[in-house]
BAMI-312818 format. One record per residue (C-alpha): residue in three letters; x, z, y. Coordinates in steps of 0.001 Angstrom, whole numbers, plus 500000, padded with zeros to 6 digits. Example, Ala and Ser with C-alpha at 12.3 -4.5 7.8 and 13.67 -1.06 7.14 Angstrom:
<nodes>
ALA512300507800495500SER513670507140498940
</nodes>
This chain:
<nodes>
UNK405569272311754050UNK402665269657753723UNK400706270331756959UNK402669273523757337UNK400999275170760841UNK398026274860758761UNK396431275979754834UNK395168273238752440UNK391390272893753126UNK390627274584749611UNK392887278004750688UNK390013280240750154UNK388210278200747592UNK386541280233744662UNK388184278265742117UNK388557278749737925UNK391230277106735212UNK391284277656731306UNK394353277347729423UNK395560278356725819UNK398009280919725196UNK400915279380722988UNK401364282515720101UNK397918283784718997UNK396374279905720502UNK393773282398722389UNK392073280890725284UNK392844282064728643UNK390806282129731905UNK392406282606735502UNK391051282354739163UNK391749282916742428UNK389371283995745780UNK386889285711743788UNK383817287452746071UNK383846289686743867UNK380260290497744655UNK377743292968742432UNK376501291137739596UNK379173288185739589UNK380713287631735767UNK382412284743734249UNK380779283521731471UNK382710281039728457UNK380742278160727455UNK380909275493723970UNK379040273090726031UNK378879272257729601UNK376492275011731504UNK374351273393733459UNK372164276543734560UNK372121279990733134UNK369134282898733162UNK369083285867731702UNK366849287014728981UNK366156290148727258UNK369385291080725195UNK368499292051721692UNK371878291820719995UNK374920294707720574UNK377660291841720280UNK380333291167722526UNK381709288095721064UNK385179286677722015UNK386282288993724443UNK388773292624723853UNK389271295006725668UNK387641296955728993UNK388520296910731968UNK387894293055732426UNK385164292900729775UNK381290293850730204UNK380067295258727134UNK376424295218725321UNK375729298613726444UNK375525298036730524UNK372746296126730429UNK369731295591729060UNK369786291457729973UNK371849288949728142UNK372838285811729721UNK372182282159728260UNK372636278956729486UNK370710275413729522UNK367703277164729231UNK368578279015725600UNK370122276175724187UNK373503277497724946UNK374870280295723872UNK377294282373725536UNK381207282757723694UNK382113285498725916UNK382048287307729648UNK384038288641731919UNK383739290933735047UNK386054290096737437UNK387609293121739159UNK390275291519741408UNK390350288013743410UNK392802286738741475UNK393598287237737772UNK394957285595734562UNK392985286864731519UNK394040286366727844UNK390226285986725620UNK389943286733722249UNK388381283482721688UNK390564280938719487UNK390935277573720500UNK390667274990717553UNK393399272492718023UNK391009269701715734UNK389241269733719116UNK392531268747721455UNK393327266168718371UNK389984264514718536UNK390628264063722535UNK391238260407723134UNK391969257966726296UNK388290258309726866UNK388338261977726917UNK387199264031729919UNK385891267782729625UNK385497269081725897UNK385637272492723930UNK384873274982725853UNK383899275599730276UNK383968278681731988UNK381874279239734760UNK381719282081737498UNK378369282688738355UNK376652285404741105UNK373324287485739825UNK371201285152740601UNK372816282787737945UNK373830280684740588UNK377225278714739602UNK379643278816742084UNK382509277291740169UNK383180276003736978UNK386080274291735249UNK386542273432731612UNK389291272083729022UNK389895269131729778UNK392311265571729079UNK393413263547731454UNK394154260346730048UNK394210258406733376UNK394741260565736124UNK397265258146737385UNK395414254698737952UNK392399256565738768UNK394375257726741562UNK396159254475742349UNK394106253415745490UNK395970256947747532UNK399303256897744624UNK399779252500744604UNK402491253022746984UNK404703255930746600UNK407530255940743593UNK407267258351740720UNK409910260683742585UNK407726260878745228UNK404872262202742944UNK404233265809741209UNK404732264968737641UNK403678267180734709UNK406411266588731887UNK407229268481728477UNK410385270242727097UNK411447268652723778UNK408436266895723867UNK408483265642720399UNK409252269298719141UNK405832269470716932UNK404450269920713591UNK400856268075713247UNK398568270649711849UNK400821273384712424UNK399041276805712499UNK401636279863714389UNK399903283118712557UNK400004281390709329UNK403270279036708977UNK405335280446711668UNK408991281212710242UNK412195282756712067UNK413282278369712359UNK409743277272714129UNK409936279798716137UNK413107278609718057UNK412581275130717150UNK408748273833718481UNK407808273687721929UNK404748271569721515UNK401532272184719729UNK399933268905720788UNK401632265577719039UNK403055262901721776UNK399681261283721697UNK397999264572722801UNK400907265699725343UNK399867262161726884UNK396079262313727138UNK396629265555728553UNK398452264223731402UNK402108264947730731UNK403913261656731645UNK407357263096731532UNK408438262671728215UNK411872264549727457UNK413300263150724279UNK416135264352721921UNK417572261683719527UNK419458262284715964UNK421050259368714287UNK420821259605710339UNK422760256881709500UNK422543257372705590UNK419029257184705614UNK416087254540705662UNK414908255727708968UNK417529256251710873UNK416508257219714376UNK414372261221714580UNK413613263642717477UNK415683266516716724UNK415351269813718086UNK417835272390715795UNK416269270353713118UNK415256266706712209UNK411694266092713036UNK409058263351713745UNK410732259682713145UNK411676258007716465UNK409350254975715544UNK406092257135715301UNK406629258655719008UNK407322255195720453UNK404216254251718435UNK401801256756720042UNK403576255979723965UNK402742252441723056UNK399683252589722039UNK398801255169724696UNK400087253091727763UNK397998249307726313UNK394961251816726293UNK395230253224730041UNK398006251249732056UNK399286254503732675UNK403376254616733464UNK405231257181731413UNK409086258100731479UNK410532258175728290UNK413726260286729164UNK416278260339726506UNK419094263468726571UNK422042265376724297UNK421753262494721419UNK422900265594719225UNK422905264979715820UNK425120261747714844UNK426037260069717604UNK430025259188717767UNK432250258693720507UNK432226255365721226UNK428849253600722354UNK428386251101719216UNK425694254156717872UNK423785253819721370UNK423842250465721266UNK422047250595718366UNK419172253359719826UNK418745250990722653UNK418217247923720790UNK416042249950718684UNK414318250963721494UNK413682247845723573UNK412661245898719786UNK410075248944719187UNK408542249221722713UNK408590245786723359UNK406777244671726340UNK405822247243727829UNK409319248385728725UNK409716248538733184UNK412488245631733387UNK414672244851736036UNK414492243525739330UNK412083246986739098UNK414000250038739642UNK413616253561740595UNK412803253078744689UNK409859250520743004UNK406729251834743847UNK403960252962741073UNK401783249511742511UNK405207247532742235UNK405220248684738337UNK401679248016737682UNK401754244469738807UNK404426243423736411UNK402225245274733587UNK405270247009732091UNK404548251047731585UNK407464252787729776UNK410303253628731409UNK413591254116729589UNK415753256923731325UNK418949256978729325UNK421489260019729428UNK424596257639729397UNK426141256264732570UNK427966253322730434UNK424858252332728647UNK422539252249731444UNK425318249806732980UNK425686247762730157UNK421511247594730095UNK420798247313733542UNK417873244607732405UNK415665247473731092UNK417747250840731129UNK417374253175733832UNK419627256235735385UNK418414259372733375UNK416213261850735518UNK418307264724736615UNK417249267737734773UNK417802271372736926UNK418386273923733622UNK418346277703734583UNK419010278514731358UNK417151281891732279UNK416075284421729910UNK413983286396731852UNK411130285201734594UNK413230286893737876UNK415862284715736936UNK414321281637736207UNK411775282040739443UNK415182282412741746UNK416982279380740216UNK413512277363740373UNK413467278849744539UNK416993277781745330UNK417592274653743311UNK418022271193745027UNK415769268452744077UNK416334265328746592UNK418063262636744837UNK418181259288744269UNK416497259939740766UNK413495261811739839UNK414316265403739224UNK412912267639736481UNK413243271378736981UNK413048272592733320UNK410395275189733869UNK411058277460730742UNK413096280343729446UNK415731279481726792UNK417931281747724601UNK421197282659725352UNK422737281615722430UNK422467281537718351UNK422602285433717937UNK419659285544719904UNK417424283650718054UNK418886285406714411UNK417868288525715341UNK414814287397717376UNK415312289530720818UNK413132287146722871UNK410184286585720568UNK410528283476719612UNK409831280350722032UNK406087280954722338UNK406367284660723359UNK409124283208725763UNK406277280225727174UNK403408283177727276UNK405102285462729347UNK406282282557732092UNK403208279955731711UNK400920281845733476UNK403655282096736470UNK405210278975736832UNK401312277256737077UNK401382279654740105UNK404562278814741293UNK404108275576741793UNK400811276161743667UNK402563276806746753UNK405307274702748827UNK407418274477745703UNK405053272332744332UNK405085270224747475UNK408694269679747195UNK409021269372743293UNK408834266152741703UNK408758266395737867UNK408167270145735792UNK408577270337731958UNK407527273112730282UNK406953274624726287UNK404037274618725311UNK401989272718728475UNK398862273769727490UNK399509277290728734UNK399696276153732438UNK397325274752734885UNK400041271961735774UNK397946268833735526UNK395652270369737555UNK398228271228740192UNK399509267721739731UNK396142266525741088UNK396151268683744220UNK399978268273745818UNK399150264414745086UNK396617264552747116UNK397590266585749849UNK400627264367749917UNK398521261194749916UNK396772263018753018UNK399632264806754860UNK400911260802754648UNK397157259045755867UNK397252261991758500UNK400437261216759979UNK400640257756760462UNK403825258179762787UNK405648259007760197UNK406503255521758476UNK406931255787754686UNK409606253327753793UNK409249253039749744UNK413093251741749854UNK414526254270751891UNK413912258134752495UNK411522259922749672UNK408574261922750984UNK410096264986749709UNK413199263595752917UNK410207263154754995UNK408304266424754328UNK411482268047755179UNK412374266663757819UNK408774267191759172UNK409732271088758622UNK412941270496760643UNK410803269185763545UNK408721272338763521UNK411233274530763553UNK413245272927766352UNK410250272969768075UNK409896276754767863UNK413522277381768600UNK413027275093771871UNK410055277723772464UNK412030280690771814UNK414349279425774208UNK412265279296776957UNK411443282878776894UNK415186284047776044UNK418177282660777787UNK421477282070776870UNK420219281546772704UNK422360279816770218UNK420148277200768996UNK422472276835765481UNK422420281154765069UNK418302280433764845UNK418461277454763076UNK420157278376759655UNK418729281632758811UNK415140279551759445UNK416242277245757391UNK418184279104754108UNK416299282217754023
</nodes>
């Protein structure tokens, strides 16, 4: 849709992205427009490659990576690569065989790694680098935080709202055990219960700034207010701890959207009134206040030097709060148990609204029976076998038209990185087009971008018309438009 009669200028653009499988924690290496050319290999990195030669190869190890065809093994050649001049050694390699591919390594990532990542962070861990025979690097990408993609951006992002924007987010976002280790600990309850490996803290620095968060009241106890997610987990007051701390650091804006309340909560709105004031005494200042509001822009936030917004699930309470409560984001739930079905309902779904939208990009289980005799796998079976497609997905014009995707287990997908690329090519469609005035109070650019589509395709169907007499403009029109 953005700059439809013509592909983003990257289209055919080598390019690499490393991610981390959710069950096994395994790190995973993807691209797309590969050359493919004789001698070209991928090579995984502890430390950032900045040239690689090859030198005789007197070991018969083939570290990190399983099994053939995408692997090159000891035996086919008599020269072993290195990198930074020896200093660097080499985790693992692998030949690609087709342009495009998602690969699963056998190399484990260390999640005391993503837990040492801080608002300072940048590339860390691990890079992977596609080089030709010559050694020559011809893309490279690494893991990587991004602590403050957002007002490193602001100067093409200042004035556009947050439902204008691509938004990474998380499901259940404070659905985590710290330390938590899947082959070891993982029991028939985590399984369908944690969606998260990194704490808020991490989710954050990593760029999700959709926070989706499930409340149970425990009145009996000391601390009353903990995410809950089929069971009580982390205290309320540590997440808001970690947001607030997070936002002072960066001057990032994060929504803090809460949903279902569904342990303790009674019928009447005396137990919300008490999350809220709970809420607005724990986060303090840096709570967006009114006159601010949704059609604000992110520049109309920052200047008031408030961060967090509250998104409450509770028409009566975000009336009775108008000062610092806002209308919950609309979630779009497929409630999908296999990927054909949650790709259609993520094709057809509608996402312009006065409110940001969220399209819940994960599979769920059908009901209790499935999780007791464990069909599906387990949530992180469920996030491995969609990750790898929804960060492809959203590559294309859905991600131009989305606004906010959660997912389990984030770290599988390339969805920051996405978020980075429709941003821009939004923030250039808009610098490109200067006819079409962007009102920040009125239409959204996702109106704008469609109506832009709408213009095309009239435009065609005025063409067609000129060739074929007597055609019903409206016929054309709506297949065009709902295929």
């Amino acid at each position: 849709i953005i700059g439809a009669s013509q592909s983003p200028p990257d289209a055919q653009q080598l390019k690499l992205w490393l991610t981390i499988s959710a069950r096994k924690r395994l790190l995973e290496v993807s691209w797309k427009n590969a050359p493919l050319r004789e001698g070209d290999i991928i090579l995984l990195t502890a430390e950032d490659p900045l040239s690689f030669e090859q030198r005789a190869n007197h070991s018969s190890s083939d570290d990190g990576y399983t099994t053939s065809p995408s692997t090159v093994s000891s035996s086919e050649s008599t020269l072993l690569w290195v990198a930074n001049g020896g200093a660097t050694g080499i985790k693992g390699h692998i030949k690609p065989r087709k342009k495009a591919q998602w690969f699963t390594t056998g190399v484990t990532f260390n999640y005391t790694l993503s837990r040492n990542a801080t608002t300072q962070s940048s590339c860390y861990g691990y890079w992977a680098s596609y080089i030709d025979a010559t050694g020559r690097i011809l893309a490279k990408t690494c893991v990587r935080a991004y602590p403050r993609w957002m007002t490193e951006m602001r100067d093409k992002l200042g004035e556009l709202r947050l439902r204008d924007l691509f938004i990474p987010g998380t499901h259940d976002s404070g659905s985590y055990r710290p330390n938590f280790d899947p082959l070891k600990n993982e029991s028939i309850v985590t399984k369908y219960t944690l969606t998260q490996d990194d704490d808020i803290h991490g989710q954050l620095v990593h760029g999700a700034r959709y926070l989706d968060i499930r409340v149970g009241y425990f009145r009996s106890l000391e601390k009353k207010f903990f995410i809950y997610h089929g069971t009580k987990g982390q205290p309320l007051q540590e997440v808001i701890q970690m947001v607030k701390e997070f936002v002072k650091k960066t001057n990032e804006i994060v929504i803090f959207g809460l949903k279902e309340f569904p342990v303790g909560f009674g019928e009447n709105l005396d137990d919300h009134k008490l999350l809220v004031e709970y809420l607005k005494e724990h986060f303090g200042d840096v709570i967006v206040k009114h006159p601010l509001t949704w059609n604000s822009t992110l520049n109309d936030i920052w200047k008031q030097h408030q961060n967090v917004i509250l998104a409450y699930d509770k028409d009566e309470i975000v009336k009775n709060y108008t000062q610092f409560v806002f209308q919950a984001v609309e979630q779009n739930w497929g409630n999908a148990q296999t990927w054909e079905k949650l790709e259609d309902y993520l094709n057809s779904t509608y996402r312009i609204l006065e409110v940001p939208v969220a399209d819940m990009a994960e599979l769920t289980p059908r009901d209790r029976s499935t999780m007791f005799f464990d069909t599906l796998g387990g949530l992180r079976q469920m996030a491995d076998n969609v990750n790898c497609r929804i960060s492809q997905l959203y590559r294309g014009e859905l991600g131009e038209i989305a606004n906010i995707v959660a997912a389990d287990y984030i770290r599988g997908t390339t969805l920051m990185d996405t978020a980075i690329d429709i941003n821009l090519r939004k923030w250039n469609f808009l610098r490109e087009n200067p006819g079409l005035k962007y009102e920040p109070t009125s239409l959204s650019l996702k109106d704008i971008l469609l109506a832009k589509k709408l213009e095309e395709i009239e435009k065609r169907v005025k063409e067609i018309q000129m060739e074929v007499k007597n055609i019903n403009i409206t016929s054309l029109l709506y297949p065009l438009l709902f295929k």
